[in-house]
Each structure stands twice: as structure tokens, then as C-alpha cells.
N, C-alpha and C positions, 0 to 999 in steps of 0.2 A: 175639706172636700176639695176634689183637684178638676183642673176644668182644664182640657184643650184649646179654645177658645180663646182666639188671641183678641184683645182689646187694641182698634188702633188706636196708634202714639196721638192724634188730636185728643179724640175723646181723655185717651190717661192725662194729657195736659191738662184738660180743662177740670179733671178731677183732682190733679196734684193743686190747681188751685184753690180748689173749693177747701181742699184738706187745712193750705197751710194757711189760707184766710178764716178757716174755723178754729182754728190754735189747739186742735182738741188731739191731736197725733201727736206731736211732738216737731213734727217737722215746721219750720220758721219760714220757709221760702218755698215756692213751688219746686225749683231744683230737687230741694230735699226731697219732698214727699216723690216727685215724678222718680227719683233714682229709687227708692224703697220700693215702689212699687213696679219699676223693673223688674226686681229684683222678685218680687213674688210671684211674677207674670212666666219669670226666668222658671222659678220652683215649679209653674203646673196651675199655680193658682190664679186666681181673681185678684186683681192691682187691688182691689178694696183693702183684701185680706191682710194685705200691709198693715193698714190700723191695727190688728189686733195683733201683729204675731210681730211686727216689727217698731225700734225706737229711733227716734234720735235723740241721742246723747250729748253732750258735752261738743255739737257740728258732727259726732261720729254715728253710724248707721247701728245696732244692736238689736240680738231677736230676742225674744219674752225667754224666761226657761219652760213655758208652759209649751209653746209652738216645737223648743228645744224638743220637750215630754211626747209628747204627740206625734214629730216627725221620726223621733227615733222606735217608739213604739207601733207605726204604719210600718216601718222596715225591718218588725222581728224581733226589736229588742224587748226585755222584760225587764222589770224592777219589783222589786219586794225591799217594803220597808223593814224596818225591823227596830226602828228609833222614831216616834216624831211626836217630840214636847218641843215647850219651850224655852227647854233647858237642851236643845240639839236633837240636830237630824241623821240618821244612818240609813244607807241601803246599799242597797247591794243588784250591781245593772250588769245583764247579760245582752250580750248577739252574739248569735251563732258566726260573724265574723271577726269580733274583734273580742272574744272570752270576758269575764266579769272581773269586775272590783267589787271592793267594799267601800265605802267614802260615807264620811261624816264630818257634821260640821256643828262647833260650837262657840260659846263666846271666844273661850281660847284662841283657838283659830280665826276668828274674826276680827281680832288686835294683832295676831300674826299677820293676818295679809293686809292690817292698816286699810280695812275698808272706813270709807269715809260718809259713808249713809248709815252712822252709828243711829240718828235717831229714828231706822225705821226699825233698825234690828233691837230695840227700846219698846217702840210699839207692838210690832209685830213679830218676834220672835222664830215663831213656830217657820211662819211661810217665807222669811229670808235665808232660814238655815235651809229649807226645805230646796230653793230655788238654786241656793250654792251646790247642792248634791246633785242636783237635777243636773245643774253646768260641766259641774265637775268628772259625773260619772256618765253623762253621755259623750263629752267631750273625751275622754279617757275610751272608752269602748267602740266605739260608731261617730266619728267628729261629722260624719256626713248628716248627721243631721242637727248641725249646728248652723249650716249655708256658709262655714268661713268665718263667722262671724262672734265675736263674744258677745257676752251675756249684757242684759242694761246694769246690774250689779257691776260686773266687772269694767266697763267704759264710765261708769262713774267713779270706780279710785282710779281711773290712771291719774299719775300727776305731772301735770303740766310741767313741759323743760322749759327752764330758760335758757335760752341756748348764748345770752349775754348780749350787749351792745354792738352794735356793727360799728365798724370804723370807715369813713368814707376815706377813700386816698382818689387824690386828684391825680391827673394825670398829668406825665410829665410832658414839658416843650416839645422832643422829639413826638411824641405819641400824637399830640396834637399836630405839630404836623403833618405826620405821615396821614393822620385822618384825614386832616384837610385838602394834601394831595389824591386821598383816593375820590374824596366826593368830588374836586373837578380835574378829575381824570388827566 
């Protein structure tokens, strides 16, 4: 449901605190939750709505594929399954601006993209492959109603760079003291 209704930034603060002192979002710090719920505020809706439709990941921001499902389907698009065990998900997602795919997803492709929440896709099969399709083919067709954003699947395999040891270099005599000439002038 979309509200005009702009929530002032106190009140959203004091409810990004309430969020990240209840540990039940996702969000660790009020920062988090209050930026998430910009960001829902941004979409039309209710900062609440954040909880449900948005994550935080790994410190990174991520929407549900369900919010994914819904926002792309308020703007026109369709999907028809045509697959969905727990041996893989198929369908097939249309809008009238950006034409259909077909996308499917199974364990195969679940070791190909080296996702790393193997033990939900162990549990729960059916609704990870489901969730992948859902990313995959709204993203593919209508990215607008993704907010920009990936999936919480997807922000869970990124892998972390090492980007290696920093090397500190001190600065040379000259360096120093042209410093020192500029601070007393």
C-alpha cells in the first residue's frame, strides 16, 4: 500500500531506533535502519514498510524478492509459473515495457553462481529457487522494481575483497618541511 504522507525525519529517527535496538530488521545501528527507511519513504511508502520489504546484509541495504514480486507486478508485469518443486523453479515474466524471459533456477545453477547460503537451499529448496527467478526475471524485464537494489540472496554471496596490506610510507625531510613552513606561514 503507497501513502503520500511524508513522516518527519525526528519521528523516522526515533523509529530507526526503536528498529535497530529491537535487532528484529536487520539493521545494527539506527543509521542503518533510518537510511532503509528513506528509502521506503523515497518509494511512496511508510518508513515501517522497510521491515518487511527491505535487509540489511552483510552492512549492505537489500529488498525481499517478494517486495521485488509485488512492485513489479503493481507496474503491469506478469509472471506464470510453469516449474516450482524442489528440484527447481521456472517462469516466465512479462511487462509491457521491457518484453518476457523465461528464467529458471536449480541446484546446477546454484553451484554455478557459488551462492553461499547452500544451507537454506538444503532446507528450503522450493522458495530459494523461487526467490532466485523472482530476482532474476524481474530484474531482467522491469529493473524498476527492484529500487536499484539486489536481492538479500544476492548480497549474501558477494565475496568479500581483500584488497591486501597497506603499506605506510613516511614522509620525506623535504615534505616535512615544506609542511612545516606552511603551518607557520
Amino acid at each position: 500500500m503507497s501513502t503520500t504522507a511524508l513522516v518527519p525525519l525526528d519521528q523516522m529517527q526515533t523509529m530507526a531506533a526503536a528498529c535497530a535496538k529491537s535487532g528484529l530488521f536487520g539493521a545494527k545501528t539506527p543509521e542503518q535502519a533510518l537510511t532503509i527507511m528513506l528509502l521506503a519513504q523515497a518509494e511512496g511508502r511508510h518508513p515501517m514498510s522497510a521491515a518487511k520489504d527491505y535487509n540489511i546484509i552483510k552492512g549492505k541495504p537489500a529488498k525481499t524478492a517478494d517486495a521485488m514480486l509485488r512492485d513489479f507486478l503493481a507496474a503491469g508485469g506478469s509472471v506464470v509459473w510453469h516449474k516450482y518443486e524442489d528440484s527447481g523453479c521456472e517462469a516466465t515474466f512479462s511487462h509491457p515495457q521491457g518484453g518476457s524471459i523465461k528464467v529458471d533456477w536449480d541446484h546446477k545453477r546454484m553451484v554455478q553462481a557459488q551462492i553461499e547460503n547452500d544451507a537454506m537451499y538444503k532446507k528450503y529448496p522450493r522458495s530459494m529457487y523461487r526467490a532466485r527467478c523472482i530476482t532474476e526475471g524481474v530484474r531482467t524485464v522491469y529493473p524498476g522494481a527492484t529500487g536499484g537494489l539486489y536481492a538479500e540472496e544476492e548480497v549474501r554471496s558477494f565475496a568479500e575483497k581483500n584488497m591486501g596490506t597497506a603499506t605506510v610510507i613516511e614522509p620525506t625531510t623535504a615534505e616535512k618541511i615544506e609542511a612545516a613552513l606552511k603551518k607557520h606561514g
